[in-house]
N, C-alpha and C positions, 0 to 999 in steps of 0.2 A: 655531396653538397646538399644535399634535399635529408639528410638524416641532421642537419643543422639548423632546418627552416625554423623547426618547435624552439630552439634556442636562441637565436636569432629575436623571434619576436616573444620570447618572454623577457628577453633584455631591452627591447625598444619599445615594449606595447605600453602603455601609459593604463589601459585597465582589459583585463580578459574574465574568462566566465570557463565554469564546468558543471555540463549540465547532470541535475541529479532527480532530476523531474522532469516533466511534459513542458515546451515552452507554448505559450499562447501567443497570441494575437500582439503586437507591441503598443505600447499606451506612452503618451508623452512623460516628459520626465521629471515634469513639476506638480504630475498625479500621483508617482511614489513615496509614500511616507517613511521617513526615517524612525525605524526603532531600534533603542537602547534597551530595552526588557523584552524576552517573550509577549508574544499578544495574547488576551487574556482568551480568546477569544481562537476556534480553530483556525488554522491557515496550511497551504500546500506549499510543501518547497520544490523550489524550479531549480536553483542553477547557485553555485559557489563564485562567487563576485569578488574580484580583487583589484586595484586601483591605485595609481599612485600622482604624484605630483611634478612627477617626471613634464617637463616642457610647457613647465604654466608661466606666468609672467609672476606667479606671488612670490613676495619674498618673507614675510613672514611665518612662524608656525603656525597662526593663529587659521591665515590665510590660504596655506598652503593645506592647510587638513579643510577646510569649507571647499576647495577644488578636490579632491580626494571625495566626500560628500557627495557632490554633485556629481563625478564619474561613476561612484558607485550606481545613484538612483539612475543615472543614465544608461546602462548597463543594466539595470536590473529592469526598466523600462524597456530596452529593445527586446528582453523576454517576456513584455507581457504581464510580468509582477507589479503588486501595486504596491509593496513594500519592501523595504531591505531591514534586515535585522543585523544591525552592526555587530561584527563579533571583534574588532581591533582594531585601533589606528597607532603607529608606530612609525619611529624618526630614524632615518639615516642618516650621518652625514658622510660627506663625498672624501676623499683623500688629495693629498697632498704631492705631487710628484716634482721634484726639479734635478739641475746637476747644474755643480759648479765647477773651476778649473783656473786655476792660479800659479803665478809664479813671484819668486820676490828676484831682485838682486841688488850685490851689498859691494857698493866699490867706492874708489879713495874719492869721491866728491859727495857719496850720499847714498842712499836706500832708493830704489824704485821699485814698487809690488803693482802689479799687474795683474787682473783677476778679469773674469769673464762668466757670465751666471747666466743658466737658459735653465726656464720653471716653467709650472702651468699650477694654479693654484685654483683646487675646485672647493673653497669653502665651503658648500652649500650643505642645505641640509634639504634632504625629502622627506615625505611623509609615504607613508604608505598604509591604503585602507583592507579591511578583507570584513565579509558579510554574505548574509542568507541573503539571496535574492525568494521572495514566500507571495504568495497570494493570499488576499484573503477577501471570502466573500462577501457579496456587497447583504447588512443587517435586514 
């Protein structure tokens, strides 16, 4: 059981971390800046940041990746970085399960068909983020 714990919560976790540097001190989470480019400028890498949309209330793409966003820099926040250097955001969508079960019958007054249908339909779509969690020192 305890050799499924790591599988378990990479299927449930909504965002985890691996560290690939030193972590510091943790800094709030609207002090991390989000970067799209390298910074021009040196910076230390802490920890590999990954995040998803997994159990948000957005329904949108738009809005389900600005949660994704914010997981990261939160995330990269309880290590102490003051930035994330985005390397991906990427859409899943969920599958479709049901089962159906029918019958017809054909007699001298008419046709009766009789059917019975049990589904579960996960339309949805998720996002999923992944990024450098980096320090970089204050100019």
């Amino acid at each position: 059981m305890a050799a499924l714990a790591p599988w378990v919560c990479v299927a449930a976790c909504v965002s985890t971390h691996q560290l690939i540097g030193t972590a510091r001190a943790p800094i709030p989470a609207d002090r991390v800046q989000l970067y799209t480019e390298v910074p021009h400028q040196p910076y230390e890498r802490i920890a590999v940041v990954s995040a998803s949309s997994k159990r948000s209330w957005s329904f949108t793409s738009e809005s389900k990746a600005e949660v994704v966003v914010r997981r990261l820099k939160e995330q990269a926040g309880k290590l102490g970085a003051n930035g994330v250097l985005l390397e991906d955001i990427s859409a899943e969508s969920g599958a479709a399960l049901g089962a159906a079960v029918g019958t017809g019958y054909e007699g001298p007054r008419g046709t009766i068909d009789v059917g019975l249908g049990l589904g579960t339909a996960t339309l949805t779509l998720q996002r999923y983020g992944r990024g450098i969690a980096i320090y970089l020192p204050a100019r």
